[in-house]
LONU-505220 format. One record per residue (C-alpha): y, x, z; residue in three letters; residue number from 0. Coordinates in steps of 0.1 Angstrom, whole numbers, plus 2048, in hexadecimal, padded with zeros to 3 digits. Example, Ala and Ser with C-alpha at 12.3 -4.5 7.8 and 13.67 -1.06 7.14 Angstrom:
# residues 2
yy|xx|zz|residu|num
7D3|87B|84E|ALA|0 $
7F5|889|847|SER|1 $
***
This chain:
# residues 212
yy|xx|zz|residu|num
0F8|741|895|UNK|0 $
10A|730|8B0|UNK|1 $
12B|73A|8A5|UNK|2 $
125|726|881|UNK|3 $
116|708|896|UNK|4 $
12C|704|8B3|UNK|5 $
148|71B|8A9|UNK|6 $
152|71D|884|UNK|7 $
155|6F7|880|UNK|8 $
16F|6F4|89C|UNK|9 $
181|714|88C|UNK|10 $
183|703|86B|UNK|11 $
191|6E2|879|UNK|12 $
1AA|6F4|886|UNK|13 $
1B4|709|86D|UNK|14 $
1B0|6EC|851|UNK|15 $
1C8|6D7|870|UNK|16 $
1E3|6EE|870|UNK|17 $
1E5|6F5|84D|UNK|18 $
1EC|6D7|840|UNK|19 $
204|6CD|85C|UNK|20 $
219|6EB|84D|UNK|21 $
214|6DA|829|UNK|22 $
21F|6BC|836|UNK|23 $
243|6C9|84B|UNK|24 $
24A|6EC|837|UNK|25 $
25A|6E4|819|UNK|26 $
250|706|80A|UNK|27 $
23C|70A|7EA|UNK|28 $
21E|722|7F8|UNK|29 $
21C|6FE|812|UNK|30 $
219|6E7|7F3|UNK|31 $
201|6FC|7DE|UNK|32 $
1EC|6FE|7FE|UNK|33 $
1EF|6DB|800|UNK|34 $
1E7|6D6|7DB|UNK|35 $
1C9|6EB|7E4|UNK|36 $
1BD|6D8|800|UNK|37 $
1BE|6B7|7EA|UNK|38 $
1A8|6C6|7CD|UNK|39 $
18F|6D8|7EA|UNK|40 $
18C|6B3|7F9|UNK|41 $
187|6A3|7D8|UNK|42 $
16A|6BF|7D6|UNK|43 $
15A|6B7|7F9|UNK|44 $
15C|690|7EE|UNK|45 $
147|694|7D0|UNK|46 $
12A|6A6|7E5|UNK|47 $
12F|68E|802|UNK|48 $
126|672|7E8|UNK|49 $
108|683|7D9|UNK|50 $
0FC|689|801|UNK|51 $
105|661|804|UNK|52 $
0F5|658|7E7|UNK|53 $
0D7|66E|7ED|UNK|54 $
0D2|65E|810|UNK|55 $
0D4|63B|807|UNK|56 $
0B9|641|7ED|UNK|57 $
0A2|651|80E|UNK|58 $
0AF|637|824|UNK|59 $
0A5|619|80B|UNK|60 $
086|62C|801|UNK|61 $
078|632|826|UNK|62 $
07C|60E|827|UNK|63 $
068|600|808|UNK|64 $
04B|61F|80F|UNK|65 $
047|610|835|UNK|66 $
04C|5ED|82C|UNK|67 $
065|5E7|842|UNK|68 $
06B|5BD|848|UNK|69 $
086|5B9|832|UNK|70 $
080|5D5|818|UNK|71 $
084|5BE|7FA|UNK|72 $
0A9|5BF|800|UNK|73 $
0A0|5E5|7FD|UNK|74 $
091|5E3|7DD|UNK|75 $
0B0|5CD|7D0|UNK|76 $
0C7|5EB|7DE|UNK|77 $
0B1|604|7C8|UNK|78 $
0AF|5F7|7A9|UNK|79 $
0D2|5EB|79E|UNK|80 $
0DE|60C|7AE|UNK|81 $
0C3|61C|792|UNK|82 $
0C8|601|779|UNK|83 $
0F2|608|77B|UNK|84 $
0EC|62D|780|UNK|85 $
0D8|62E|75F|UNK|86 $
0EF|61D|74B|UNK|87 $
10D|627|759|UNK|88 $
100|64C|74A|UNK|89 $
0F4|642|72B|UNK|90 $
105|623|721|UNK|91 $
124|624|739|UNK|92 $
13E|639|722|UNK|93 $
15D|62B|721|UNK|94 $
167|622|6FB|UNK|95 $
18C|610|6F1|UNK|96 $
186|5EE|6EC|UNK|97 $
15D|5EE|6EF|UNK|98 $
14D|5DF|70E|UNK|99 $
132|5F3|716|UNK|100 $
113|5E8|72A|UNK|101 $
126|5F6|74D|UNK|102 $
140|5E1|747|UNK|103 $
12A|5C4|741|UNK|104 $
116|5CB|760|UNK|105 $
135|5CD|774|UNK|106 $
149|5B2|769|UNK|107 $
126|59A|76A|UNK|108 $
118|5A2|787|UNK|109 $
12C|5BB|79E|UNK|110 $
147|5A2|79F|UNK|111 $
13B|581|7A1|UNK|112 $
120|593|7C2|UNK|113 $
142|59E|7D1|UNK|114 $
153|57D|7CB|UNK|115 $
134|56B|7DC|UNK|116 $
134|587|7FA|UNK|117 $
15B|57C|7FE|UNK|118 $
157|559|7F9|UNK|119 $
13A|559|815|UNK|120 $
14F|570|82D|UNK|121 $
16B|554|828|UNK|122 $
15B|53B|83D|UNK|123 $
154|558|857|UNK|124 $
176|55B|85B|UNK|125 $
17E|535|858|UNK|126 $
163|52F|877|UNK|127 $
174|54E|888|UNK|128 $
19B|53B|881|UNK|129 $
18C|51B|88E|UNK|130 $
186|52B|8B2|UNK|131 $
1A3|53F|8B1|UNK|132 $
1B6|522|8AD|UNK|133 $
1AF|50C|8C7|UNK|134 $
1CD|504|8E0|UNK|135 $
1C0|50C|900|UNK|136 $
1DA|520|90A|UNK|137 $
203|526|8FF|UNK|138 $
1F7|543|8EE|UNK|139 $
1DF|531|8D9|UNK|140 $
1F7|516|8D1|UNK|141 $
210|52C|8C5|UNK|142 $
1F2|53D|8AC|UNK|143 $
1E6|51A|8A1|UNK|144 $
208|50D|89A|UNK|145 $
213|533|888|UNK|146 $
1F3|531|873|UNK|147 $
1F6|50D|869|UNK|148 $
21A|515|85B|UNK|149 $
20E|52E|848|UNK|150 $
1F2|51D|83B|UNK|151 $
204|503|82D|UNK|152 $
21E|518|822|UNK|153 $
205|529|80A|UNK|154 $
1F1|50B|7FA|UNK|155 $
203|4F2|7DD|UNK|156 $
204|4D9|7F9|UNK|157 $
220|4EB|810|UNK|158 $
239|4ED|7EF|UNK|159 $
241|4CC|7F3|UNK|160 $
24B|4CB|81C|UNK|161 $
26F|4D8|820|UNK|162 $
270|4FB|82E|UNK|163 $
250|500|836|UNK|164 $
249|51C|818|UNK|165 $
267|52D|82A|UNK|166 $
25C|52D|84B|UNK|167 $
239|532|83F|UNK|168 $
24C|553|82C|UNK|169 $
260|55D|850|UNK|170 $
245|55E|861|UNK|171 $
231|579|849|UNK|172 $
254|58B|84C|UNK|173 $
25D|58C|86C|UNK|174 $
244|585|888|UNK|175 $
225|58E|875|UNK|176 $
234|5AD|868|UNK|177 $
240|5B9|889|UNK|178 $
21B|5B7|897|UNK|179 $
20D|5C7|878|UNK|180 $
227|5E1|87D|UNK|181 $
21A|5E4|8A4|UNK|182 $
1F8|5E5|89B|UNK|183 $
1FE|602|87F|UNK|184 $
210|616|898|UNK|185 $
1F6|619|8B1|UNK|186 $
1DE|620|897|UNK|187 $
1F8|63A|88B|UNK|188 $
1FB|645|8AF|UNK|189 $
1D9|645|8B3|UNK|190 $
1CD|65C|896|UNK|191 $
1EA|675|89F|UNK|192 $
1D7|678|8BD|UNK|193 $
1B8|67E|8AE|UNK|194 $
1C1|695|895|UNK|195 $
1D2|6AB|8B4|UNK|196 $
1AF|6A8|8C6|UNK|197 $
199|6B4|8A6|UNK|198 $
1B4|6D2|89D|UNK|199 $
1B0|6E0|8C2|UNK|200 $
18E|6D8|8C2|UNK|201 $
18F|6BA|8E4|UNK|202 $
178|6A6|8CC|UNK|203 $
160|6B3|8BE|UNK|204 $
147|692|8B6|UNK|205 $
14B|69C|890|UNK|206 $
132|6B6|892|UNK|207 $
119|69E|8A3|UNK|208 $
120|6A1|8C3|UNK|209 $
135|690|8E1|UNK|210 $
13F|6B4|8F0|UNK|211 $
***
């Protein structure tokens, strides 16, 4: 029993590691149709993993309406359009060419105009976030506030009619911007190298619950 709990998990992530390192760098066909069959396996796992996440959102939201939980109306909300969209995305959902069915309806009425709100609110999040960021307090801050005024101008009506400044506004995306972007991707490239080598010879193990 301990070897399927402790053991077998690390054995798979191994052997799951190195195989599709070889897909990946052996350009043989037995590497690609084990590659091909990884892809399909994982589709597999991601169906299940949903069902598992659906099936413990519904406990979570549950637990929290039965025990009355402060704030379990937001619960309730959660519960039924995920039932109300579930039912008709069964019954009433199936695609037709040319026919709007009551999914489409739902979605285009209601999941959209929430996620336009949620992005509209976030917006002024990140415009009180800008507003601190962009105080020059120090040459680094100055540099920032000056960079981000640019390109703010250069994005709105207003900027096409100063001389250059859509240009600079566009060198700026191209050139510094993109080189920090580039930075930041490596070290997150860098960094999930590194943590890919740790799961495969089984340093980290915190996927099967633990921190040993």
């Amino acid at each position: 029993m301990q070897f399927f709990r402790r053991r077998f998990p690390i054995l798979l992530a191994f052997l799951a590691g190195i195989a599709m390192f070889f897909a990946q760098y052996v350009p043989a066909k037995p590497a690609q149709a084990l590659y091909s069959g990884f892809i399909d396996w994982t589709i597999i796992i991601a169906g299940f993993a949903g069902i598992f996440g659906i099936i413990s959102l519904t406990h979570y939201h549950m637990t929290k309406v039965r025990r009355r939980v402060p704030g379990y109306g937001f619960s309730v909300t959660t519960l039924t359009g995920f039932t109300v969209m579930l039912v008709i995305g069964l019954f009433f959902g199936i695609a037709q060419p040319n026919v709007k069915t009551a999914g489409d309806w739902m979605f285009l009425n209601l999941m959209i105009p929430m996620q336009a709100t949620m992005f509209a609110t976030l917006a002024f999040f990140i415009a009180s976030a800008a507003f601190r960021a962009f105080r020059a307090r120090t040459a680094e801050a100055s540099a920032l506030l000056v960079a981000g005024l640019i390109v703010i101008l250069g994005r709105v009506p207003i900027g096409h009619y100063i001389p250059k400044l859509t240009d600079l506004a566009a060198w700026i995306m191209a050139n510094p911007s993109m080189s920090a972007y580039r930075g930041i991707f490596l070290g997150v490239a860098l960094a999930g190298i590194a943590m890919s080598v740790r799961i495969i010879f089984g340093v980290e193990r915190t996927y099967m619950g633990g921190g040993d």
